[in-house]
C-alpha positions in Angstrom: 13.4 -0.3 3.7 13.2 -2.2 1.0 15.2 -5.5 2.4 12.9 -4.8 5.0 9.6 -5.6 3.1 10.8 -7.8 1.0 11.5 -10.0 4.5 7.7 -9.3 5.7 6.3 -11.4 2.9 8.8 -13.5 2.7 8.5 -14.3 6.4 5.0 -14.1 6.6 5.0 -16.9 3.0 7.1 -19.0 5.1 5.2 -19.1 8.3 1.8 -19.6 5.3 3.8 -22.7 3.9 4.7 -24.4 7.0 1.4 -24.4 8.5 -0.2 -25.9 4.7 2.1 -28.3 4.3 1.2 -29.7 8.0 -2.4 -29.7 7.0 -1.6 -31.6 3.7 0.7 -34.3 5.3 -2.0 -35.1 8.3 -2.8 -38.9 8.0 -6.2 -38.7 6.4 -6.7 -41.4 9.4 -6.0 -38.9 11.5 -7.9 -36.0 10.3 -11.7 -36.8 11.7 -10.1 -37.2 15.0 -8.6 -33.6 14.3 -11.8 -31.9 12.5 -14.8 -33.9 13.6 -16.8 -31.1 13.4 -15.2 -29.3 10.9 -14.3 -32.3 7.9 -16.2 -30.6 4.9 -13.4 -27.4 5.3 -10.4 -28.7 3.1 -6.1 -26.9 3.4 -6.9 -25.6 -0.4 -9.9 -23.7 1.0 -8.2 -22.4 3.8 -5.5 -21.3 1.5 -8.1 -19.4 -0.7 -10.3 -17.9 2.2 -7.8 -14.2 2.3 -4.3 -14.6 2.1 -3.1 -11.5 -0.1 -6.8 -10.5 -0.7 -6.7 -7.0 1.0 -7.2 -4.1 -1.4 -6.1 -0.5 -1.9 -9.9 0.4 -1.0 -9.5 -1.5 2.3 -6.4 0.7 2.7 -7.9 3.8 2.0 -11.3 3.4 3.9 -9.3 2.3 7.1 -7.5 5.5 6.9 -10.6 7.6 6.1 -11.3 10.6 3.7 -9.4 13.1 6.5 -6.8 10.6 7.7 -2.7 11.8 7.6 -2.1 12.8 4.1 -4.6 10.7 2.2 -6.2 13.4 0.6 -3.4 16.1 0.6 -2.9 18.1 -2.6 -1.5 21.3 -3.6 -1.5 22.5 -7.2 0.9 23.4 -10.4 1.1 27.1 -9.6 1.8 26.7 -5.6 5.3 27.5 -4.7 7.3 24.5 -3.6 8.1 26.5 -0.7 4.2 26.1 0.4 4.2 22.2 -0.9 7.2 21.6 1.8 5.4 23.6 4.5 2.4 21.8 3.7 4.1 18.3 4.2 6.1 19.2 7.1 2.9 20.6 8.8 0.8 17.8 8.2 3.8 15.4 8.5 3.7 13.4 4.9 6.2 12.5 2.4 4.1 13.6 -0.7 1.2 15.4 -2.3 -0.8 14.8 -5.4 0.0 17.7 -7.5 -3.9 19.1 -9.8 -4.7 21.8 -12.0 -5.5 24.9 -10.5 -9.7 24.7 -9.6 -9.6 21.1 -10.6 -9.3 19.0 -7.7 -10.1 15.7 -9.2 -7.6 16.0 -12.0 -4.4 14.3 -11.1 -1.5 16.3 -12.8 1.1 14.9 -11.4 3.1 14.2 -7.8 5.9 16.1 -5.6 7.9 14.5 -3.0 10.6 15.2 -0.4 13.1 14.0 -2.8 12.0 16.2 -5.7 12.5 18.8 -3.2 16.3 17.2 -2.2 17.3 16.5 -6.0 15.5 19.5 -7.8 16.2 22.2 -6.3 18.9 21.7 -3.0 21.2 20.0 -4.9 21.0 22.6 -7.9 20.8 25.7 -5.4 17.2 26.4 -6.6 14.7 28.9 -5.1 11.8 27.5 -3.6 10.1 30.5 -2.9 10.4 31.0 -6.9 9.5 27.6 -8.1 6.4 26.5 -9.2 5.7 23.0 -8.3 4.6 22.4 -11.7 8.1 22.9 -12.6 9.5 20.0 -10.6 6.6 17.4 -9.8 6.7 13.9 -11.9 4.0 14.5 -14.5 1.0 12.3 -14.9 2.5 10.8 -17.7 5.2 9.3 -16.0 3.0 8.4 -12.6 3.0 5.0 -11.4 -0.9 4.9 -10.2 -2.9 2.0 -9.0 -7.3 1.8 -8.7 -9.2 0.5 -5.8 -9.6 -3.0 -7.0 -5.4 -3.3 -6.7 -4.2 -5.8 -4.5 -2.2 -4.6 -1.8 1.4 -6.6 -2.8 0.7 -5.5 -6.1 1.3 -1.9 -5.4 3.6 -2.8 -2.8 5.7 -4.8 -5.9 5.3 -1.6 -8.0 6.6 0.6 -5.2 9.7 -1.8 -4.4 10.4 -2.5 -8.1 10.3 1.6 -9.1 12.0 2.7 -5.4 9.0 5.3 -4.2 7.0 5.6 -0.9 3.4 6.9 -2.2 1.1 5.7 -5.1 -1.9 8.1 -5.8 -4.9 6.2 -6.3 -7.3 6.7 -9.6 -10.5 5.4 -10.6 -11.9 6.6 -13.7 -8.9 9.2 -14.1 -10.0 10.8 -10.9 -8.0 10.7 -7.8 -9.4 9.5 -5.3 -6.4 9.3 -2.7 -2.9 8.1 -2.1 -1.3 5.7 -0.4 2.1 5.1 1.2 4.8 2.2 2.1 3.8 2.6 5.6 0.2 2.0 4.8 1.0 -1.2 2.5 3.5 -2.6 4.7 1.0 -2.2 8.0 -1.6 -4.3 5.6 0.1 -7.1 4.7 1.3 -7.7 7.9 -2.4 -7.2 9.3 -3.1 -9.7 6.7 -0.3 -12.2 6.9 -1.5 -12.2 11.0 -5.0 -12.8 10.3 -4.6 -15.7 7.6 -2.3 -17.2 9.9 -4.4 -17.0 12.7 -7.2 -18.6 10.4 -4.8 -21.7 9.7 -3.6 -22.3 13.0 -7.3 -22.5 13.9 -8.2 -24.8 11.3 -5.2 -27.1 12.7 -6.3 -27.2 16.0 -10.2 -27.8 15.5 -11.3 -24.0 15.2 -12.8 -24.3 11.6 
């Protein structure tokens, strides 16, 4: 997965590059034949107009407040038996763990491979164990806000190996993202901006 991503942007930067550097090395000659219509639009614009401007908030309003996971949470004092029922049900990798009556307050997360490392591989009850026992505390969370651009969180998910960032904005959650959604937006992205500069070549801007 992550060799994987790491060749989305890469291909999608290289595809970005090639189609600039055409633009730049047009015979300025050339170029009101090309964009007659169009000559007060320069490449440096073009490259400013979106590429790698999508946000987390773009992210989490095209998924909705009720959309697969985004606002799943369970609490400390839930079994992790029900947190694993509860993913497997509604068919996510992780939940935003809160206190008990207060929804808002992220306390931490619990994923599939808490479940794997924590209590599998140390023959641990689920039925018995809190979640609060195992989850990764809010201390140690890796969170991003609204305002995060999307391969920022997608570098901070790569660079610490996890799938799902819980989003906070004024120390409230406010939902959670996942590779899946990151990777579908940059490539969403990478196709629109492309699409932009393969119009401005060929007289569309």
């Amino acid at each position: 997965m992550q060799g994987a991503i790491r060749a989305i942007v890469s291909h999608g930067n290289i595809l970005k590059n090639a189609i600039l550097q055409h633009v730049r090395v047009v015979s300025p000659a050339m170029r009101p034949l090309m964009f007659a219509r169009h000559d007060s639009t320069s490449a440096a614009q073009m490259e400013e107009h979106g590429f790698e401007s999508t946000k987390i908030s773009d992210i989490l309003k095209a998924k909705g407040k009720g959309a697969d996971g985004s606002w799943l949470w369970c609490t400390t004092d839930d079994t992790v038996y029900d947190a694993v029922k509860s993913m497997t049900n509604n068919n996510v990798g992780a939940l935003v763990v809160v206190k008990p009556g207060e929804q808002n307050a992220i306390a931490g997360i619990i994923t599939e491979r808490d479940y794997l490392r924590k209590i599998i591989v140390q023959g641990r009850s689920s039925k018995s164990t809190k979640v609060g026992d195992i989850m990764t505390e809010e201390n140690k969370l890796i969170t991003v806000t609204p305002d995060t651009k999307v391969l920022k969180a997608m570098q901070l998910m790569t660079d610490n190996r996890i799938r799902h960032i819980p989003v906070v904005a004024s120390k409230e959650l406010i939902g959670m993202v996942s590779i899946g959604d990151v990777v579908r937006a940059v490539v969403i992205e990478h196709r629109d901006e492309l699409d932009r500069l393969n119009a401005y070549i060929q007289g569309g801007y």
